[in-house]
C-alpha positions in Angstrom: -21.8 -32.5 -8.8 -19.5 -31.0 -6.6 -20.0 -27.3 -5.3 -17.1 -25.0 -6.0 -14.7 -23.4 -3.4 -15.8 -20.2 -2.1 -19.2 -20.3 -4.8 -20.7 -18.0 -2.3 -18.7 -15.3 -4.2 -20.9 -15.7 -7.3 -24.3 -15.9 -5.7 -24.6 -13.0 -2.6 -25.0 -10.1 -3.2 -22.5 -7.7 -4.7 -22.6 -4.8 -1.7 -22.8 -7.7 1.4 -19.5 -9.4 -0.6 -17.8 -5.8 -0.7 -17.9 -4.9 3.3 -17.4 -8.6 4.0 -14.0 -8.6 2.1 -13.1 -4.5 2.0 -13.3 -3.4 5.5 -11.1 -6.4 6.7 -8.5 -5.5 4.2 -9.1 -1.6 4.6 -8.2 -2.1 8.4 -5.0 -5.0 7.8 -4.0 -2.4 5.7 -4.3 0.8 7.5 -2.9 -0.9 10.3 0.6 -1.8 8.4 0.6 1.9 8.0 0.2 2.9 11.0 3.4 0.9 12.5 5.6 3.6 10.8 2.8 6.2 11.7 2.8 5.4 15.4 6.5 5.8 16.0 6.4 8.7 14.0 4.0 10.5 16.3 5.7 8.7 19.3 8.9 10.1 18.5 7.6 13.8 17.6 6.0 14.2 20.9 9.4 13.2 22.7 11.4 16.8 23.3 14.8 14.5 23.6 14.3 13.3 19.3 11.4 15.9 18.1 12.0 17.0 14.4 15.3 15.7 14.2 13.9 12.0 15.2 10.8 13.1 13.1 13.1 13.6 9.9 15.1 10.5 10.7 11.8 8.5 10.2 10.8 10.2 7.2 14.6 8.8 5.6 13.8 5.2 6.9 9.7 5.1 5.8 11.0 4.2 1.7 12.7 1.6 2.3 10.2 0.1 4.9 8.0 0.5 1.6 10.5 -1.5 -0.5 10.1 -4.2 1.7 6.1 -4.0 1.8 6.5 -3.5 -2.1 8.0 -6.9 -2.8 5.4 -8.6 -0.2 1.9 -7.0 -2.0 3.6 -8.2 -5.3 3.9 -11.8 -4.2 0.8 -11.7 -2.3 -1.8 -9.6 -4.2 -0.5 -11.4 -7.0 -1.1 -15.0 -5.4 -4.5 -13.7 -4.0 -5.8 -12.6 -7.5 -4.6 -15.7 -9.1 -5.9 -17.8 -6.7 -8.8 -16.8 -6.6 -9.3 -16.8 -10.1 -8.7 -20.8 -10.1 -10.9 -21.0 -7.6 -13.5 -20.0 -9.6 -12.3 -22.4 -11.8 -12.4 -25.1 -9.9 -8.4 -25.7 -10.6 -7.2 -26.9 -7.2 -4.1 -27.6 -7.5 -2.7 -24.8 -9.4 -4.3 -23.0 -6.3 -2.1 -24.7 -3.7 0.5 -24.9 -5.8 1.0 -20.9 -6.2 0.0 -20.6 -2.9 2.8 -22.5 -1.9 5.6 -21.2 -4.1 4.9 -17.5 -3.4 5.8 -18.2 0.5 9.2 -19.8 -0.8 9.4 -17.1 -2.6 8.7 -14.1 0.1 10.7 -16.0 2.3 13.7 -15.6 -0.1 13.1 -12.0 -1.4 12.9 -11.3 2.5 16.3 -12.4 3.4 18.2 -11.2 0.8 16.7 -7.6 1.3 17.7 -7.8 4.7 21.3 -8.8 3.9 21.2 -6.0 1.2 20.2 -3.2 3.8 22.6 -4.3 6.3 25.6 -4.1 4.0 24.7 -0.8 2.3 22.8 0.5 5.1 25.3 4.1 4.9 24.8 4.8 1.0 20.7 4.1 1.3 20.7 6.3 4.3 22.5 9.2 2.0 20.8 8.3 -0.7 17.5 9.8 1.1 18.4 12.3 2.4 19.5 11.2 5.5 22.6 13.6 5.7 20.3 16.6 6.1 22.8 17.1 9.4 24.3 15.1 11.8 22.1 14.3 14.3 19.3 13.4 11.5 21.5 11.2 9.8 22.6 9.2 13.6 19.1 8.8 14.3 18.4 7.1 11.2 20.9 4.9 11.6 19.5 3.7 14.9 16.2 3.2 13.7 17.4 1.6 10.2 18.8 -1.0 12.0 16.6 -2.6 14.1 14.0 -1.7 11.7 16.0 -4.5 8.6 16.0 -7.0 11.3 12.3 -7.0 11.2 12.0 -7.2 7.2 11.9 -11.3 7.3 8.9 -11.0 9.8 6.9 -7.9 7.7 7.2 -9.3 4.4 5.8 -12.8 5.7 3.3 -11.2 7.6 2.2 -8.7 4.4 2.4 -11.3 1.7 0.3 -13.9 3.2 -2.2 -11.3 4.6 -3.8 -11.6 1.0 -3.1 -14.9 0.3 -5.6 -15.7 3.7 -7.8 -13.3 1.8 -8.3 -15.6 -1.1 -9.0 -18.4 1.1 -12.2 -16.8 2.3 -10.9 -15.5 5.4 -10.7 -12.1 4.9 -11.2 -11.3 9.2 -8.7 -13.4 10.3 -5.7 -11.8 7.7 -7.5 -8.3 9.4 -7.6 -9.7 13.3 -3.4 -10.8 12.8 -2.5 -7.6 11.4 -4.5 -5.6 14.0 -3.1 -7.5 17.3 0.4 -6.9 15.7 -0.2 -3.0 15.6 -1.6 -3.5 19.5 2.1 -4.3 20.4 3.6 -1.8 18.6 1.2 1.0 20.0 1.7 -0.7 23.6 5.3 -1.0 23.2 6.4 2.5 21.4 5.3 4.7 24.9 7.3 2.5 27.4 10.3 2.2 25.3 10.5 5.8 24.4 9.5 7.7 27.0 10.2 6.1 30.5 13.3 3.9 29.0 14.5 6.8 27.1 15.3 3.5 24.0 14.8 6.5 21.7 14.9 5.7 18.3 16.0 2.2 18.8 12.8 1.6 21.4 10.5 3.0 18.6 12.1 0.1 16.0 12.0 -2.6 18.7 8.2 -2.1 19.1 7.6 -2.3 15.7 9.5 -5.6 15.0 8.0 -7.1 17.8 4.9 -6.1 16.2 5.5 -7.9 13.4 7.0 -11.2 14.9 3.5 -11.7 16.4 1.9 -11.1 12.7 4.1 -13.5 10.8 3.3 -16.1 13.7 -0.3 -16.1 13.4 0.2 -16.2 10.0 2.0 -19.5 9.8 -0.7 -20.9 12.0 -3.3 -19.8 9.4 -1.1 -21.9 6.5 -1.7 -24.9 8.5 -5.2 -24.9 8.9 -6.2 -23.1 5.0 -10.2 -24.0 4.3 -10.4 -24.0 0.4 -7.0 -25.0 -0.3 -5.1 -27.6 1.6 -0.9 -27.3 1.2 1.0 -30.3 0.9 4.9 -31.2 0.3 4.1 -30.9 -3.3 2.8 -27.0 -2.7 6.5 -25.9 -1.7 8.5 -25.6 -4.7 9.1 -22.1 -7.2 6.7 -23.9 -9.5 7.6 -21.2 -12.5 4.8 -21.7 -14.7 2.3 -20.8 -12.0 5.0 -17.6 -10.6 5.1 -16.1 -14.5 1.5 -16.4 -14.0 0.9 -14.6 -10.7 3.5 -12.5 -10.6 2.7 -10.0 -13.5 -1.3 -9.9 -11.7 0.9 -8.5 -8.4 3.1 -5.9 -10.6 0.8 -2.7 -10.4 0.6 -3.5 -6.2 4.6 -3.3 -6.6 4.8 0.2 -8.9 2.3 1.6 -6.5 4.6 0.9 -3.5 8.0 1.2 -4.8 7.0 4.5 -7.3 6.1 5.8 -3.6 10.4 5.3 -2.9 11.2 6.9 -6.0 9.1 9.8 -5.3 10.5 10.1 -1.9 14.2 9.7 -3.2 13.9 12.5 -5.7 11.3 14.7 -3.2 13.7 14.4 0.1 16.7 15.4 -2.6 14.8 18.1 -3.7 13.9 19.1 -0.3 17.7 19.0 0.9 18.7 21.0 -2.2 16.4 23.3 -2.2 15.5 24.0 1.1 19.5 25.1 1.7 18.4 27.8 -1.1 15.6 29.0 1.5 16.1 32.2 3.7 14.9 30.0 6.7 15.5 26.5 6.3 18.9 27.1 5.3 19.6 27.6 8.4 21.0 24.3 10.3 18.7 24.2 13.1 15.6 24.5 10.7 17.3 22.6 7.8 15.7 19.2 9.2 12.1 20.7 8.8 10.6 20.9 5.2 12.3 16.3 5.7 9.8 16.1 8.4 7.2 18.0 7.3 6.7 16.2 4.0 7.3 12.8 5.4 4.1 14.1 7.9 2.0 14.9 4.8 2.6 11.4 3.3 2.1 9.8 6.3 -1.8 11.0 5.9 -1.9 10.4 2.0 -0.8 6.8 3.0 -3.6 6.7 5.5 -6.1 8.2 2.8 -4.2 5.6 -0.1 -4.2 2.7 2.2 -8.4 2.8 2.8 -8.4 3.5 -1.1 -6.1 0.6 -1.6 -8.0 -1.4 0.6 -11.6 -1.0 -0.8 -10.2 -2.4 -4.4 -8.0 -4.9 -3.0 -10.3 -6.1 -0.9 -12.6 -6.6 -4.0 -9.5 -8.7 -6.5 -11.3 -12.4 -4.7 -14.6 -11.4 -6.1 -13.7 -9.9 -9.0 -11.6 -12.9 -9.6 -13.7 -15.3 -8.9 -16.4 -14.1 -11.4 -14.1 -13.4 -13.9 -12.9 -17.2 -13.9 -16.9 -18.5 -13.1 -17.8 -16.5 -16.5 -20.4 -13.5 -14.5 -18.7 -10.3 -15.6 -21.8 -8.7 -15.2 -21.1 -9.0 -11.5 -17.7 -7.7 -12.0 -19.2 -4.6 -13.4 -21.7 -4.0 -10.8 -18.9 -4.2 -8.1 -16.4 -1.6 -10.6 -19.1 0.6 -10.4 -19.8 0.7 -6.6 -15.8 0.9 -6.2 -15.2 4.1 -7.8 -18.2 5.9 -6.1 -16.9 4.5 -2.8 -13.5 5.6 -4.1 -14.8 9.2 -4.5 -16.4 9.9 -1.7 -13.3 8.8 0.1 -11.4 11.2 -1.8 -13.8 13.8 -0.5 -13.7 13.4 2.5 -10.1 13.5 3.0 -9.8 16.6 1.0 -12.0 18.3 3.3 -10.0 17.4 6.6 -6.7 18.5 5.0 -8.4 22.0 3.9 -9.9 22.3 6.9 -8.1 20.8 9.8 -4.2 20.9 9.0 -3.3 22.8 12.2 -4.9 20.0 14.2 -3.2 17.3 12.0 0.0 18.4 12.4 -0.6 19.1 16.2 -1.0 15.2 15.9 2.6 15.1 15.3 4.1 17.2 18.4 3.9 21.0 16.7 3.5 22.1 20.1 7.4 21.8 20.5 8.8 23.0 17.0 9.2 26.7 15.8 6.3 28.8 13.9 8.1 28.0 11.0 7.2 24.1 11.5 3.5 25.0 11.5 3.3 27.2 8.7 5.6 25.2 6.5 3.2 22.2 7.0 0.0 23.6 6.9 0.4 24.9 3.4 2.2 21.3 2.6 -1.1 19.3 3.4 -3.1 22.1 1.4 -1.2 22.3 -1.3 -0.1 18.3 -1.7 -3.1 16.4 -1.0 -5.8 19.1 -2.8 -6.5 16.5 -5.8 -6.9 13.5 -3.3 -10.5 12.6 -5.3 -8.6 11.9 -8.1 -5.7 10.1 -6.7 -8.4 7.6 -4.9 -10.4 6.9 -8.0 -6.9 6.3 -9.9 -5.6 4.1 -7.2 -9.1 2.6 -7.3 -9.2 2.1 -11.1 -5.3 0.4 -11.6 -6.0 -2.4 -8.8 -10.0 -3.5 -10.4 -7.7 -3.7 -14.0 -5.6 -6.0 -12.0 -8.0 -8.1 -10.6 -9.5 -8.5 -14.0 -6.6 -9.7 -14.8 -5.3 -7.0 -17.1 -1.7 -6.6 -15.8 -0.5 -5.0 -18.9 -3.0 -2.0 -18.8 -2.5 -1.8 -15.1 1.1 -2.0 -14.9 1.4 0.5 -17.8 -0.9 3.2 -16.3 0.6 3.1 -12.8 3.9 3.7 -14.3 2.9 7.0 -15.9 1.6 8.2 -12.3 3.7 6.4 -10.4 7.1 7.3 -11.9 6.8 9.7 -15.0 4.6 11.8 -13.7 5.2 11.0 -9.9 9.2 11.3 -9.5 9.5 13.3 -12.9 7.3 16.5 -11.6 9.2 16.3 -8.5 12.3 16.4 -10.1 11.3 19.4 -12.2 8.4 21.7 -10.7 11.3 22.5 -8.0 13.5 24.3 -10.6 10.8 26.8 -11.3 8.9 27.0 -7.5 11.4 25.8 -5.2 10.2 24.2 -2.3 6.6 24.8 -3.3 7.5 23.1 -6.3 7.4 19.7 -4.6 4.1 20.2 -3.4 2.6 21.0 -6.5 4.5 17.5 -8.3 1.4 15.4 -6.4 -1.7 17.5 -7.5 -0.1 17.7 -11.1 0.4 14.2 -11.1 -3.0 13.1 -9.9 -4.8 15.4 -12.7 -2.9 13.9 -15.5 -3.5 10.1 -14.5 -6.9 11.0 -14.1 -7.7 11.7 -17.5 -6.1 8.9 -19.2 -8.0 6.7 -16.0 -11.1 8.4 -17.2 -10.3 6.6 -20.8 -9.8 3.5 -19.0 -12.9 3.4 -17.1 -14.7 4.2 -20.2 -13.4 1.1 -22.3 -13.8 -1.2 -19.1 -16.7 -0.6 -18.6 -17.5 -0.9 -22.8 -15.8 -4.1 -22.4 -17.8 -5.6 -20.1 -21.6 -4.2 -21.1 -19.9 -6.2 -25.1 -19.7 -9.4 -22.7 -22.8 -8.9 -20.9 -24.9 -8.8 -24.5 -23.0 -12.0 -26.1 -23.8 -13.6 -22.1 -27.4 -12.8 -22.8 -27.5 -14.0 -26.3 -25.9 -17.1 -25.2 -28.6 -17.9 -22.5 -31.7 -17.2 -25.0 -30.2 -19.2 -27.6 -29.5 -21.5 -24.8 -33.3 -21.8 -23.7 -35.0 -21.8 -26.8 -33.2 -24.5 -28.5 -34.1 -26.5 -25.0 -37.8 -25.8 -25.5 -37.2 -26.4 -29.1 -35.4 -29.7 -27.9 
């Protein structure tokens, strides 16, 4: 009998499987965000941009995220589903969705960009980017050059997963990682002896992700468990409607993040004109850049979180579809401790360290009122980051189970009733504070209706465990009976 693609996944052991797959997505991950990260800091510490090149980024970052959005829902999608007929043995539904969900990124991509370039003045408003004049040229600049990249980072994102799935977890994270080497080579020359400003800062990043995307398509044409064909191109719909839906809580958790930061940089603008101190033009670009700072770190903190459970949708998939839940439970249960302690540690460098973190970002050249604005915004924002890991933890294992529904209807809770409704409405009673306190709020909520989730999962799966055990002793005695 023939031996299954990628059986390997049902047999070794569950904590080997885990660092094989997580820490290759953890770092392909963690270096997507550092692209925007890098010419964030690149830009701070250059006196000619500083906080005004600093807020500029902070307008751009969402829809750099709407892109990456679309891309995670195509890919993690395709990645969980593939790997699921893997498991299953079902070949050619494998190559099949493999190949319609790079038609389909391909598409999406282009027609974002056209979207972006057309509208590119309303978005920028739309965000905040009108803070004043010279924040709202700079992000123009940057915006830009920044959309004609979009084809290249969606390709490169989306199929980062899809390589995943094919049991090559190190070469998705190698592709990423030598992409983010050109950026962080390219951002210092262009910026600071070139004086390409803003413009240099986007260049270096596109470039970036040229080399991504082109490693990518090299992978495609040499794929190990799954060979693509002429046949594999096409928007095969049955297999998309079945995909898609498993790659709809990696979309909320990205795009909720645009929502937030629509209503938070609005509340920000409003709000901080009401201040004593940032109502005053030279300061007013401030609070934009300080906040953008802060969720530049929580995306560091989100991204490792992210990538410990996406990391983990091929084996969970794969024993889902081969029938060994009991595996599946094993690995929920090392995720969310991993998933704590991650959130503990990042709680105590924000409590600790925010002076250094935000020296990170050129403090040194801003006003006192920079520094003390930002070190209560990393205390105050990110003090319930245990509970926002274990929730980001807990929506992604529903969706490699396969549960899109529960997934998709938790995440929009946090993501967008609680996420962009608390920082719509905390401001109105605490002002600026307000829209610090809208993310711990948030987190403590999901987490107890993710407690209630855990709880039944993990129910759920001990119910299958039993009838799996049954099943195998009814199984052997009626073969010594036989």
């Amino acid at each position: 009998m023939e031996q299954k693609s990628n059986s390997f996944l049902e047999t070794s052991p569950i904590g080997q499987l885990m660092r094989k797959y997580a820490v290759p997505c953890i770092i392909s991950l963690l270096v997507a965000a550092l692209y925007n990260i890098v010419d964030q800091i690149f830009i701070a510490n250059a006196t000619y941009l500083g906080s005004y090149g600093n807020a500029a980024n902070t307008v751009v970052f969402p829809m750099t995220v709407v892109a990456l959005a679309i891309a995670v829902m195509i890919g993690d999608g395709a990645c969980a589903y593939v790997s699921i007929c893997l498991g299953a043995d079902r070949k050619e539904d494998a190559h099949k969705s493999i190949g319609s969900a790079i038609l389909l990124c391909i598409i999406s991509s282009i027609l974002l960009t056209a979207v972006y370039l057309i509208f590119m003045d309303g978005i920028l408003t739309a965000f905040g980017g009108n803070v004043n004049p010279e924040t709202f040229q700079h992000s123009k600049e940057y915006f830009f050059w920044i959309t004609l990249g979009i084809p290249f980072y969606m390709f490169g994102q989306a199929m980062n997963p899809i390589i995943r799935s094919d049991g090559s977890p190190r070469f998705a994270m190698v592709s990423t990682v030598l992409g983010a080497v050109v950026n962080i080579i390219l951002d210092p020359v262009f910026i600071f002896p070139m004086h390409m400003g803003m413009q240099g800062a986007a260049i270096a990043t596109v470039l970036g992700q040229v080399l991504t995307a082109v490693l990518s398509v090299w992978y495609l044409m040499h794929m190990k468990a799954v060979k693509l064909g002429r046949e594999s191109f096409r928007l095969h719909s049955r297999l998309m409607k079945r995909y898609l839906p498993l790659g709809i809580t990696s979309f909320l958790s990205q795009i909720s993040l645009v929502m937030a930061m629509a209503a938070i940089n609005n509340m920000i603008r409003k709000y901080g004109a009401m201040d004593a101190i940032f109502g005053q033009e030279q300061y007013a670009q401030i609070p934009m850049a300080v906040v953008g700072i802060v969720m530049k770190f929580f995306q560091i903190v989100i991204s490792i979180a992210v990538g410990m459970a996406a990391g983990c949708i091929p084996i969970v998939g794969y024993n889902i579809g081969a029938g060994r839940k009991d595996r599946a439970k094993q690995l929920f249960s090392k995720l969310l401790i991993g998933e704590a302690v991650l959130g503990a540690i990042a709680l105590a460098i924000v409590e600790l360290f925010p002076k250094q973190l935000i020296g990170i970002f050129g403090a040194g050249n801003e006003s006192v009122y920079y520094t003390d604005f930002a070190v209560r915004s990393f205390r105050i924002y990110l003090c319930m980051m245990v509970f926002a890991t274990v929730n980001k933890g807990t929506f992604i294992y529903l969706q490699a189970l396969g549960k899109a529904l529960a997934s998709t209807a938790i995440s929009m809770i946090r993501e967008v009733v609680f996420g962009v409704g608390f920082a719509l409405l905390l401001p109105r009673f605490f002002g600026l504070d307000g829209v610090l306190y809208s993310m711990p709020v948030s987190d403590i909520l999901t987490f107890i209706i993710a407690a209630v989730i855990i709880f039944r999962t993990y129910r759920e799966l001990s119910a299958d465990d039993q009838k799996e055990s049954v099943r195998r002793e009814d199984y052997c005695l009626s073969s010594r009976q036989g």
